[in-house]
Short mmCIF file of the C-alpha atoms (twelve columns), coordinates in Angstrom:
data_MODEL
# 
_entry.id   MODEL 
# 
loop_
_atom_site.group_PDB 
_atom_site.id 
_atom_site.type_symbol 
_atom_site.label_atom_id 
_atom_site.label_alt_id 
_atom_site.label_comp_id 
_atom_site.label_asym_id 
_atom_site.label_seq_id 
_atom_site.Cartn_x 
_atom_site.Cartn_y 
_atom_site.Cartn_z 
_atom_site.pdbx_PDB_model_num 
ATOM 1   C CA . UNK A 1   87.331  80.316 134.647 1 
ATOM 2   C CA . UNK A 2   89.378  83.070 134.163 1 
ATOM 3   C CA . UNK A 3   93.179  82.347 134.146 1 
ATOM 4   C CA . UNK A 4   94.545  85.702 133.479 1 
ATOM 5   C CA . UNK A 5   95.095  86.337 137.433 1 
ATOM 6   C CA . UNK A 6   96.375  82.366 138.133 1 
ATOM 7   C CA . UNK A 7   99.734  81.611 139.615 1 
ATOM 8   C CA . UNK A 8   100.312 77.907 138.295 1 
ATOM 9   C CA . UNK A 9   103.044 75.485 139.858 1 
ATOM 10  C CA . UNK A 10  103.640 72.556 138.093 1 
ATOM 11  C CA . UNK A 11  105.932 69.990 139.949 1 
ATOM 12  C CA . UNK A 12  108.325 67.900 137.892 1 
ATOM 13  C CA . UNK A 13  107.809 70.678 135.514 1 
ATOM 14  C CA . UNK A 14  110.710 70.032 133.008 1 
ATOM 15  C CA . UNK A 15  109.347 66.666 131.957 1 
ATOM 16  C CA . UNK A 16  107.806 66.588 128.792 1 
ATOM 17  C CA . UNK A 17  104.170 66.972 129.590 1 
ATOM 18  C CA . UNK A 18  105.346 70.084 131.756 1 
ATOM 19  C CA . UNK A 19  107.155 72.138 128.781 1 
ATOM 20  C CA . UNK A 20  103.926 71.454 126.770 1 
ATOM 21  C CA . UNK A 21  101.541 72.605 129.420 1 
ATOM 22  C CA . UNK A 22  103.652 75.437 129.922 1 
ATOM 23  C CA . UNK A 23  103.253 76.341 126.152 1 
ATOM 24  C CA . UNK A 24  99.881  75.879 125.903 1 
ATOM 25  C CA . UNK A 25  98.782  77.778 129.271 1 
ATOM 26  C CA . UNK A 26  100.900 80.735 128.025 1 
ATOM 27  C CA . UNK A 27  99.410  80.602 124.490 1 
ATOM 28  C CA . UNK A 28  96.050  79.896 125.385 1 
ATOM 29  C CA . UNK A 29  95.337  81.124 128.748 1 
ATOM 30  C CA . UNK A 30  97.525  84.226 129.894 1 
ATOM 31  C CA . UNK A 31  98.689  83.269 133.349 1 
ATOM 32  C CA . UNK A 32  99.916  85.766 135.858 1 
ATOM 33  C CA . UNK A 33  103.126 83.414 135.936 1 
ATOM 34  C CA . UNK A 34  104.156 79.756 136.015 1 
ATOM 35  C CA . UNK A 35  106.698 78.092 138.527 1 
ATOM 36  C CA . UNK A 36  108.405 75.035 137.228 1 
ATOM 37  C CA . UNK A 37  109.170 72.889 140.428 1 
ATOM 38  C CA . UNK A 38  111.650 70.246 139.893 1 
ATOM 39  C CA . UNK A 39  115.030 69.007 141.318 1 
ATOM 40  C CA . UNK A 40  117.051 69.218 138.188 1 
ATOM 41  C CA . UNK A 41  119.147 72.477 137.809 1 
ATOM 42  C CA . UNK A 42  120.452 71.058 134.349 1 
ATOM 43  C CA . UNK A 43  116.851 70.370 132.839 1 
ATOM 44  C CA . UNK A 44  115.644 73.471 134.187 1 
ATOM 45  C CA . UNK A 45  118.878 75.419 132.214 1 
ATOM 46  C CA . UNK A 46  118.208 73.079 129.399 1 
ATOM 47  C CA . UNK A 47  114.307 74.326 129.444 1 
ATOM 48  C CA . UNK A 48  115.297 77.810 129.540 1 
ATOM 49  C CA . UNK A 49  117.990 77.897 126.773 1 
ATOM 50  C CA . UNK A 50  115.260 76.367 124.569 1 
ATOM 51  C CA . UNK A 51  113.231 78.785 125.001 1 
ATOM 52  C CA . UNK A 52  111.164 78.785 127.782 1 
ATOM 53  C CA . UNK A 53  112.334 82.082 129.002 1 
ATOM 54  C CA . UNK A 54  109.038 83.606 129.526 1 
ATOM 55  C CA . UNK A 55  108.929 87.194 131.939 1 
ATOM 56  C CA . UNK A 56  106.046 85.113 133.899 1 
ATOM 57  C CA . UNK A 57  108.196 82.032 134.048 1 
ATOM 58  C CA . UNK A 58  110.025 81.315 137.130 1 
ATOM 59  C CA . UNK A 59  112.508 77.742 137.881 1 
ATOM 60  C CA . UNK A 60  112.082 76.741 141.435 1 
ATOM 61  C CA . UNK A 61  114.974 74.031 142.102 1 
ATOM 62  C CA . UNK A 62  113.093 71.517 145.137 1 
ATOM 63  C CA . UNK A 63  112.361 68.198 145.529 1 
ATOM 64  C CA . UNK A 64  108.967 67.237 146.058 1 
ATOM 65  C CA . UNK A 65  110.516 64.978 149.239 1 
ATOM 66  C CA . UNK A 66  111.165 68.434 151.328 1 
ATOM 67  C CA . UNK A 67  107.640 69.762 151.989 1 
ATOM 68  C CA . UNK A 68  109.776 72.826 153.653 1 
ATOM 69  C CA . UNK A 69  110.712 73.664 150.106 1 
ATOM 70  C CA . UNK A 70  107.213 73.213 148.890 1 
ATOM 71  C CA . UNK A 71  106.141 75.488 151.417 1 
ATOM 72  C CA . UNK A 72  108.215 78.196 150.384 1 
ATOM 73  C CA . UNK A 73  107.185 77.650 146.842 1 
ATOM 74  C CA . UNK A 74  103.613 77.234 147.105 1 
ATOM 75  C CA . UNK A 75  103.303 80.923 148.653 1 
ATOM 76  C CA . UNK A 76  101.308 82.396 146.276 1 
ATOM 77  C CA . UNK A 77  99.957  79.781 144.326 1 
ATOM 78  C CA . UNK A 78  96.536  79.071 142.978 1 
ATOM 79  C CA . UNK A 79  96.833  76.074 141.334 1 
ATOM 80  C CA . UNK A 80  99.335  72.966 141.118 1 
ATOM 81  C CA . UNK A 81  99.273  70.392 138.524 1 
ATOM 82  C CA . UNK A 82  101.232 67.548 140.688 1 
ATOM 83  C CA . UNK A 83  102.866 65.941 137.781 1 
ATOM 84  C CA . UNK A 84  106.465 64.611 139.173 1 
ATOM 85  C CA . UNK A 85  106.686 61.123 139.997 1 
ATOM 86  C CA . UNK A 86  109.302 58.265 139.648 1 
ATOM 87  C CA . UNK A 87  107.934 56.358 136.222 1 
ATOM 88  C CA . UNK A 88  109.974 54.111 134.908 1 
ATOM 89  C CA . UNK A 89  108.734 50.768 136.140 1 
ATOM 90  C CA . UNK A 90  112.192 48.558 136.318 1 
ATOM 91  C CA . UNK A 91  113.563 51.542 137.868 1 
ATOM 92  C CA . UNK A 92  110.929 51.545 140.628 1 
ATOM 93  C CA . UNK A 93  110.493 47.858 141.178 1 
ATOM 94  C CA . UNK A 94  115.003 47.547 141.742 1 
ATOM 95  C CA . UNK A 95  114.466 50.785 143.779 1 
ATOM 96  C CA . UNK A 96  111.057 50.530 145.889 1 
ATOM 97  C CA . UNK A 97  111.618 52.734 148.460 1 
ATOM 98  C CA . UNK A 98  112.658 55.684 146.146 1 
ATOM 99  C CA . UNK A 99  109.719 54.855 144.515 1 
ATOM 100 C CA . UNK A 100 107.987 55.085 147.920 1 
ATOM 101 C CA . UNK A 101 109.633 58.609 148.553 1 
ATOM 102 C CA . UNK A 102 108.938 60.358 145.742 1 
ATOM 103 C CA . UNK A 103 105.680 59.063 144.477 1 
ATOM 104 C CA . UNK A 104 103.786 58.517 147.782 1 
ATOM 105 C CA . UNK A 105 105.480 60.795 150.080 1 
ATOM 106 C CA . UNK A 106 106.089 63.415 147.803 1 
ATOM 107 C CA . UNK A 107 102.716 63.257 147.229 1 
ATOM 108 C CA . UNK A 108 101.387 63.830 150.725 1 
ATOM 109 C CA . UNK A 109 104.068 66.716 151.250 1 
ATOM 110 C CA . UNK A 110 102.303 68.089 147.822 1 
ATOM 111 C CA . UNK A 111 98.597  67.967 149.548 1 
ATOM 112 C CA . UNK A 112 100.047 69.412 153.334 1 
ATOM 113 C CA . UNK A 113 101.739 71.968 151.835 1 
ATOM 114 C CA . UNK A 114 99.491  73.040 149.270 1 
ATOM 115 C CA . UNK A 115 96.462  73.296 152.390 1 
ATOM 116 C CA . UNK A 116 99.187  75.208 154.426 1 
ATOM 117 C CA . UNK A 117 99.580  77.957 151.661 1 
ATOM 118 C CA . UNK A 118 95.952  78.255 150.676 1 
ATOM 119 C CA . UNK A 119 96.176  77.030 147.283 1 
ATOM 120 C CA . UNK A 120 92.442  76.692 145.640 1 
ATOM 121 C CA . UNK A 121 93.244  73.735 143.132 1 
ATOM 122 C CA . UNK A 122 95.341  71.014 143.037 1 
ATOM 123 C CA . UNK A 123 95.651  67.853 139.924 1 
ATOM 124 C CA . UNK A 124 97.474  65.146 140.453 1 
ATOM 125 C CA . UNK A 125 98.236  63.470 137.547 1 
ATOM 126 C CA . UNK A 126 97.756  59.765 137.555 1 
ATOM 127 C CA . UNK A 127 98.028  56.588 135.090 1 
ATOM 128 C CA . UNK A 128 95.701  53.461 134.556 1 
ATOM 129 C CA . UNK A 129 98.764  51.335 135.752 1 
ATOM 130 C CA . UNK A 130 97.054  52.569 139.420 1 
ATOM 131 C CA . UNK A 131 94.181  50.779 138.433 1 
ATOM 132 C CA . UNK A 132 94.555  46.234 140.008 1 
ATOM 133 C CA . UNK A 133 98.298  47.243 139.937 1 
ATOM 134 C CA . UNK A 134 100.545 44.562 138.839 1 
ATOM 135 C CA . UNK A 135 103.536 47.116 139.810 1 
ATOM 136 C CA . UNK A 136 105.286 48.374 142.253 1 
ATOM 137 C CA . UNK A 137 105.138 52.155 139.868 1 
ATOM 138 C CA . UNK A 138 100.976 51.479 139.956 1 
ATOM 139 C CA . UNK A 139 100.685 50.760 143.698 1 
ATOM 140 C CA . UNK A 140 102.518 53.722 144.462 1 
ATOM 141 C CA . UNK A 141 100.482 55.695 142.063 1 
ATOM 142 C CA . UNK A 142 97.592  53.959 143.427 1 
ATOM 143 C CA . UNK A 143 98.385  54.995 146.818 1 
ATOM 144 C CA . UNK A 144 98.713  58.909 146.034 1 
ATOM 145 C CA . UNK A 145 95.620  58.603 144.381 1 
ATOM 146 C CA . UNK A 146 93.895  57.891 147.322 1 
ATOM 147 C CA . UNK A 147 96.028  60.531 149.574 1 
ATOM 148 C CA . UNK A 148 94.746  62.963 146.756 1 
ATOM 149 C CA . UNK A 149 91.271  62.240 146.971 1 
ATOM 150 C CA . UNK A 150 90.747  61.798 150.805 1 
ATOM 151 C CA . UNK A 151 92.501  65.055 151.485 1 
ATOM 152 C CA . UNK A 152 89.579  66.717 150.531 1 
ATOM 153 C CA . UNK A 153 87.933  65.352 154.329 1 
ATOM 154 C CA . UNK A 154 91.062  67.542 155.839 1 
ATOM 155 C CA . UNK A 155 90.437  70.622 153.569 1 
ATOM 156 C CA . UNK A 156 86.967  70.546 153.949 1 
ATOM 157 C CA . UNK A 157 86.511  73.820 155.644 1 
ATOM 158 C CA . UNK A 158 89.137  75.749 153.511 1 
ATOM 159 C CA . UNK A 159 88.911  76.532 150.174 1 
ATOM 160 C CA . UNK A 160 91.325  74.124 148.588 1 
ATOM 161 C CA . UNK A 161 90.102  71.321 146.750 1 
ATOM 162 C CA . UNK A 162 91.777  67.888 145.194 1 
ATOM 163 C CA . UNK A 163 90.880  65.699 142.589 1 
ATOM 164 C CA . UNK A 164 93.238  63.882 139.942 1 
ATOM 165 C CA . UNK A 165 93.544  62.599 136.120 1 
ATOM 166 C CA . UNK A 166 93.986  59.213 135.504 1 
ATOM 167 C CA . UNK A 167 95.116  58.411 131.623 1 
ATOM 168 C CA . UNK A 168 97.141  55.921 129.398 1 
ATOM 169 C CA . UNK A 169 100.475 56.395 127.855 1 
ATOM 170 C CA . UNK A 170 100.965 59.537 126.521 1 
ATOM 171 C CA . UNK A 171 102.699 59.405 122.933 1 
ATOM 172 C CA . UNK A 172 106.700 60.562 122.612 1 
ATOM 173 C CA . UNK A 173 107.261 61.390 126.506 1 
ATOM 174 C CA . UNK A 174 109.805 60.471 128.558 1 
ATOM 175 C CA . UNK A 175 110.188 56.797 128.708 1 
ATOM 176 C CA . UNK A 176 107.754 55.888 126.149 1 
ATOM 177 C CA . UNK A 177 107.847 53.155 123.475 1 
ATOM 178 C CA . UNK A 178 108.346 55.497 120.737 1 
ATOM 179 C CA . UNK A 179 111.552 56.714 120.771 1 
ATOM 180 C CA . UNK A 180 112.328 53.295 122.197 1 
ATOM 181 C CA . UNK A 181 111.358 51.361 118.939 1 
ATOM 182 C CA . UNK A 182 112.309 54.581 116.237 1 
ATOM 183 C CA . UNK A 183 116.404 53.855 117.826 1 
ATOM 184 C CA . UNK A 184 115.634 50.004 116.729 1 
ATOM 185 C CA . UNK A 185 114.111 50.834 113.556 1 
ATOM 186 C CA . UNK A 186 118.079 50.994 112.142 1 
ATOM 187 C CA . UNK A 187 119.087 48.151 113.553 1 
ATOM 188 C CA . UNK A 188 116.254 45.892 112.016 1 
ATOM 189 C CA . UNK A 189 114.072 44.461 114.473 1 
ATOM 190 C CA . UNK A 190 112.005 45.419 116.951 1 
ATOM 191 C CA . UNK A 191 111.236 43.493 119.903 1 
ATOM 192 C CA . UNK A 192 107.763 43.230 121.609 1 
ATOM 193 C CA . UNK A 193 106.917 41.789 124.875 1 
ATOM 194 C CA . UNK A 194 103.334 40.261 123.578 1 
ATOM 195 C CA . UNK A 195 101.968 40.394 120.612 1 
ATOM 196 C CA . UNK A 196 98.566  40.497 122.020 1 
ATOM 197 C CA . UNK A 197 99.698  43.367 123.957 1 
ATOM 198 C CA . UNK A 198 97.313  46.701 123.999 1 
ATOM 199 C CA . UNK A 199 97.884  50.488 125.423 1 
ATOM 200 C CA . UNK A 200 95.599  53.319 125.923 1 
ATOM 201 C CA . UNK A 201 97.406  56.247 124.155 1 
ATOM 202 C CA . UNK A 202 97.065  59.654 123.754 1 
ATOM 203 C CA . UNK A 203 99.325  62.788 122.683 1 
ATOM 204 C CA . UNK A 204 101.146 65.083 124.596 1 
ATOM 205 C CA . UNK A 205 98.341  68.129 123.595 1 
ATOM 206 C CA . UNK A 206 95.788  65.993 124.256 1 
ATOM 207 C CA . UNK A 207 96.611  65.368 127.769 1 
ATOM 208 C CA . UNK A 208 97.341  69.176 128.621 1 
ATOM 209 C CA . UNK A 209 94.197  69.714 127.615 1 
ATOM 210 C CA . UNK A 210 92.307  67.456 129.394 1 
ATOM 211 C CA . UNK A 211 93.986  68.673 132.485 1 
ATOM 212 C CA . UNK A 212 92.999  72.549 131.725 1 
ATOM 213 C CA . UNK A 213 89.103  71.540 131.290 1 
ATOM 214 C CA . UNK A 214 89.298  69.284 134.099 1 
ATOM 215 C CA . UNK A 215 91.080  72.250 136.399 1 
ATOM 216 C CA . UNK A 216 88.389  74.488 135.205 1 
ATOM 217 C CA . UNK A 217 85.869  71.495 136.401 1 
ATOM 218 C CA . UNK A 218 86.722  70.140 138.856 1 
ATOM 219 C CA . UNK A 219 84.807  70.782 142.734 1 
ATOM 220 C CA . UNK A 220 87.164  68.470 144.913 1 
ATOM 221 C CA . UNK A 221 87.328  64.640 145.079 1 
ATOM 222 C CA . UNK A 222 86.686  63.313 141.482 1 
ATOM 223 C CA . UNK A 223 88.747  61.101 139.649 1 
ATOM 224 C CA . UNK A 224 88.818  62.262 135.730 1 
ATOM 225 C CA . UNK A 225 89.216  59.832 133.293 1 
ATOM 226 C CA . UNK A 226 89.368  60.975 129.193 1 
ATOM 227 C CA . UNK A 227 88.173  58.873 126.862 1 
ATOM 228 C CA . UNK A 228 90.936  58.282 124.255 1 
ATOM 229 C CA . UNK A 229 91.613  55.069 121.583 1 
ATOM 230 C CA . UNK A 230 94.042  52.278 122.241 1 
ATOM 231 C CA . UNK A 231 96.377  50.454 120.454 1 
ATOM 232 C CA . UNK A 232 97.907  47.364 119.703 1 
ATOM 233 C CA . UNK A 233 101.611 47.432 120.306 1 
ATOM 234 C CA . UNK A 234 102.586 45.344 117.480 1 
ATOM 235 C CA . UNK A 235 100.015 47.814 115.277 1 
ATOM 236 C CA . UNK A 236 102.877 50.652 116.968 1 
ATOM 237 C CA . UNK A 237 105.727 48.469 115.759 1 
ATOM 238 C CA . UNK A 238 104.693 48.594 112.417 1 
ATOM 239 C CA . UNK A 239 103.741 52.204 112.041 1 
ATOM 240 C CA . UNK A 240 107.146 52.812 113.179 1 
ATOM 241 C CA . UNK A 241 108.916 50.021 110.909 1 
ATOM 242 C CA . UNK A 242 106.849 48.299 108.669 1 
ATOM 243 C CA . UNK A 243 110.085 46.649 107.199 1 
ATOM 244 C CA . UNK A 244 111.549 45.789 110.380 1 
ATOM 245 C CA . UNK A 245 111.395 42.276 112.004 1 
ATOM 246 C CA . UNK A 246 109.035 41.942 114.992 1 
ATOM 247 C CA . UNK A 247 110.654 39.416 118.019 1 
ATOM 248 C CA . UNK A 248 108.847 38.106 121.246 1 
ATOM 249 C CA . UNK A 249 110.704 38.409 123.841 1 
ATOM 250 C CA . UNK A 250 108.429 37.676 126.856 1 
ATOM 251 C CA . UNK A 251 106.252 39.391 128.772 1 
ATOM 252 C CA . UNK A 252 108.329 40.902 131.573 1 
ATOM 253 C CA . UNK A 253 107.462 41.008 135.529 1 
ATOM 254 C CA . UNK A 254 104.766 43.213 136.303 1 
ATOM 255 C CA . UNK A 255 103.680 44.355 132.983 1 
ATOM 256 C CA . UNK A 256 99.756  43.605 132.000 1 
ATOM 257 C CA . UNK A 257 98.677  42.507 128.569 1 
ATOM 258 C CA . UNK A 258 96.078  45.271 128.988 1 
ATOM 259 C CA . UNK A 259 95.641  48.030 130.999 1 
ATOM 260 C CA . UNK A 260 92.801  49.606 132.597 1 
ATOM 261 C CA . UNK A 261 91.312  53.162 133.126 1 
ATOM 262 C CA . UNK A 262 88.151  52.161 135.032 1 
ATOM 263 C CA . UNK A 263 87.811  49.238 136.878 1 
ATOM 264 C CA . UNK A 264 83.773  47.472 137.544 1 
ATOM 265 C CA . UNK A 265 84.179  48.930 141.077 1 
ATOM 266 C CA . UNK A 266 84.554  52.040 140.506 1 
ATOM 267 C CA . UNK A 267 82.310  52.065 137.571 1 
ATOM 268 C CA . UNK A 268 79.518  52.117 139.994 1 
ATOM 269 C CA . UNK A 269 80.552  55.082 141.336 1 
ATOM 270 C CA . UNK A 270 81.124  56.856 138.263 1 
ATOM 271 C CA . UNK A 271 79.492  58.673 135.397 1 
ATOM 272 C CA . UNK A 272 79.554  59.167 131.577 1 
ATOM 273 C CA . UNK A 273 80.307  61.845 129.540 1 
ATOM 274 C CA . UNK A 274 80.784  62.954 125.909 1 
ATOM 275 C CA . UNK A 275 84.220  62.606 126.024 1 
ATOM 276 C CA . UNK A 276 85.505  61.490 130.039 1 
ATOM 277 C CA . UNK A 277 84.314  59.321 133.035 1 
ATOM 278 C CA . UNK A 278 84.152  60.914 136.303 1 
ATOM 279 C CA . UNK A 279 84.891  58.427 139.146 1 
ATOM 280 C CA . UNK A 280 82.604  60.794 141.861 1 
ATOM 281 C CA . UNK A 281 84.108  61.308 145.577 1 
ATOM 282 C CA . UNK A 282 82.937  59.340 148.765 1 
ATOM 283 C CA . UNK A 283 80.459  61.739 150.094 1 
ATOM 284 C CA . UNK A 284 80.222  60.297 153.415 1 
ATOM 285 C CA . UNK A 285 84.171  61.538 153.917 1 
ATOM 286 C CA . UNK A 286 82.897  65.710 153.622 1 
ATOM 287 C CA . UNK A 287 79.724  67.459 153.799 1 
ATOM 288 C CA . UNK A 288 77.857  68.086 150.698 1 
ATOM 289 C CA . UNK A 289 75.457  66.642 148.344 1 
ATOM 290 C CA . UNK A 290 77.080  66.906 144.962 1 
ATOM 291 C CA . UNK A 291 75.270  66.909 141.682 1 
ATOM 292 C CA . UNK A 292 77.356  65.296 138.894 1 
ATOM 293 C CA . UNK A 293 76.039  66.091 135.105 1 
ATOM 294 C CA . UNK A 294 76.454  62.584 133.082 1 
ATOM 295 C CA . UNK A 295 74.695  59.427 132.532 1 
ATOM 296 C CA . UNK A 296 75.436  56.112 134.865 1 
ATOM 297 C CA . UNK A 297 77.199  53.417 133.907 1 
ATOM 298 C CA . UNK A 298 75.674  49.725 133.174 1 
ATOM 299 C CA . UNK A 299 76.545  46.869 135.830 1 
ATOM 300 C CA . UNK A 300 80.086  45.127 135.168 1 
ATOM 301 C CA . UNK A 301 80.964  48.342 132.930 1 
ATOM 302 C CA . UNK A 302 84.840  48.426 132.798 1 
ATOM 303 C CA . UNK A 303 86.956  50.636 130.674 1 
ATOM 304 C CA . UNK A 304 90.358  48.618 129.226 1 
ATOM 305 C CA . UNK A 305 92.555  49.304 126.526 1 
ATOM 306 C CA . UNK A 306 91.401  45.528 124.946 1 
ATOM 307 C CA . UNK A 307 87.609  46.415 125.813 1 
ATOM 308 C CA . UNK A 308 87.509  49.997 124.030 1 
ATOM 309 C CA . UNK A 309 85.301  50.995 121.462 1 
ATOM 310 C CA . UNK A 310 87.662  53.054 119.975 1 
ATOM 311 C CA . UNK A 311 91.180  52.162 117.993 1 
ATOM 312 C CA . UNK A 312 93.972  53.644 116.110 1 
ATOM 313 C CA . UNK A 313 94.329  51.566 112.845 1 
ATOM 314 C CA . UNK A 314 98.380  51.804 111.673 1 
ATOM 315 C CA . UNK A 315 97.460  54.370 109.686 1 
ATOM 316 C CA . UNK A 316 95.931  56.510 112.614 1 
ATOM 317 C CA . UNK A 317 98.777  55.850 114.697 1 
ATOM 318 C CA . UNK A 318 101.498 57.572 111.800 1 
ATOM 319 C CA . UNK A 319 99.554  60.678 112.142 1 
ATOM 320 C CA . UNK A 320 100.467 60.415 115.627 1 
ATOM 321 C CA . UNK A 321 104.020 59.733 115.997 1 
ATOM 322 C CA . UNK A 322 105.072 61.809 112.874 1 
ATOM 323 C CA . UNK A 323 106.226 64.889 115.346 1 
ATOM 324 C CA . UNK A 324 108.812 62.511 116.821 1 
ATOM 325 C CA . UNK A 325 109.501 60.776 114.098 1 
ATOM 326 C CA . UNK A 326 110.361 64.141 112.676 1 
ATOM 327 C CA . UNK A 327 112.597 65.097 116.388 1 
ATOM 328 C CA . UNK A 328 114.216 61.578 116.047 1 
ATOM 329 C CA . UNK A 329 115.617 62.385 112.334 1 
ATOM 330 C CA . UNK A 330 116.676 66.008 113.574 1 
ATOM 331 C CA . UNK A 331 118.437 63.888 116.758 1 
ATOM 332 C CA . UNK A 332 116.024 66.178 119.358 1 
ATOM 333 C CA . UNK A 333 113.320 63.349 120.499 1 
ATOM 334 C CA . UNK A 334 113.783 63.093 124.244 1 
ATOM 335 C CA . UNK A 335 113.113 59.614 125.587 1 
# 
């Protein structure tokens, strides 16, 4: 796939996994120009004044609620990478309907407006919370999943096409764990829901990535899943402060001892490859017999962060979190 000619829009594009796609597409892949969508006017003056102030850069100020202003920024497009959503899970559970808003309609105003202007790709970016959601964050998430995969039956005779990338929790980003226990660290203890507690995790890089080779992929209607190592959240804790005392506090209301990426369901309707699943699309919703390279999956397959074949020891994790350990120090770790 040749990028050189691609207009990207990335919504909720001054979150962290936004700046680094931005990066990366520019240093990698030579895009015609980028269009940061997002509702913030101080994060997008913030992202500018450190130095994303590319010529093919442009800041779009819209919210992903007023599909009149995605219209108007989707002219011209080729591809959006749908990554703004409402995350924070006490946030969303004390404010549902926000969380309803953004994350579900938002969505759908994404997809409509995206047919409308004749874009040829769109990603949504998704998390295994979507996956038996135990939230009111991973039943929204669930819920744009499926308006992301059954729009596909509506663009069907056009030539845009939907799928989405479902991962874990990506390492240092907004709202993550990390910075979370590194501002603990001085005070001497860090506290822990569970101890028997596991994540999914991968970095920032790794999940820009994935996106790219699944954009470059992807034919409409497949869910991608990477294949990446979990963790044990009180292994995290003591990357981060091996001297520091661990506390249980409780597991809180609707957070999972361990999360999942695939579920046995979908398994059946997925396949394996070197380094992803691919949940495939419902055929019977559009016309076309679809060939999908990989191997199938055994019955009562599942993919969960406490069933994975791959882990980060402590040690793995430090090589991890040293960039933000680094930020923290230098009092520039966002989070």
């Amino acid at each position: 796939m040749d990028w050189t000619n691609k207009v990207i829009l990335i919504t909720g594009g001054t979150g962290s996994f936004g700046k680094k796609m931005t990066t990366i597409l520019f240093a990698e892949k030579n895009p015609k120009k980028i269009i940061i969508f997002s509702r913030d006017e101080l994060k997008q003056h913030e992202m500018r004044v450190a130095g994303y102030d590319d010529d093919r850069l442009r800041y779009f100020i819209g919210d992903v609620r007023d599909r009149e202003r995605l219209v108007r920024a989707l002219h011209g497009v080729d591809i959006v990478v749908h990554a703004a959503a409402l995350k924070q899970v006490p946030a969303c559970e004390y404010n549902p309907m926000e969380a309803v808003k953004t994350n579900i309609i938002g969505t759908s105003n994404v997809l409509e407006a995206a047919l409308d202007a004749g874009v040829k790709k769109v990603l949504a970016l998704s998390t295994d919370k979507a996956v038996s959601p135990a939230n009111l964050y991973g039943g929204t998430k669930l819920v744009a999943e499926k308006l992301v995969i059954q729009s596909n039956a509506y663009a069907a005779g056009t030539s845009t096409r939907y799928s989405c990338v479902r991962y874990g929790n990506v390492v240092g980003s907004r709202g993550s764990v990390v910075p979370l226990f590194l501002r603990q660290r001085g005070n001497g203890k860090i506290t822990i829901t569970d101890e028997r507690m596991t994540r999914f995790w991968l970095s920032l890089e790794q999940g820009v990535h994935f996106v790219i080779n699944c954009i470059e992929q992807m034919e409409g209607g497949e869910v991608f899943i990477p294949k990446i190592p979990s963790t044990k959240v009180v292994d995290l804790a003591r990357a981060i402060a091996p001297e520091a005392e661990i506390e249980i506090i409780g597991i809180r209301p609707g957070e999972k001892l361990h999360e999942d990426l695939l579920s046995a369901d979908e398994a059946r309707n997925a396949v394996e490859r070197e380094r992803m699943y691919v949940i495939k699309p419902p055929e019977t919703l559009w016309n076309r017999s679809q060939h999908y390279e990989g191997s199938s999956l055994p019955e009562g397959f599942s993919y969960t962060s406490d069933n994975n074949t791959e882990w980060l020891d402590v040690e793995g994790i430090k090589k991890y979190i040293e960039p933000f350990e680094k930020a923290f120090l230098e009092g520039t770790l966002e989070g």
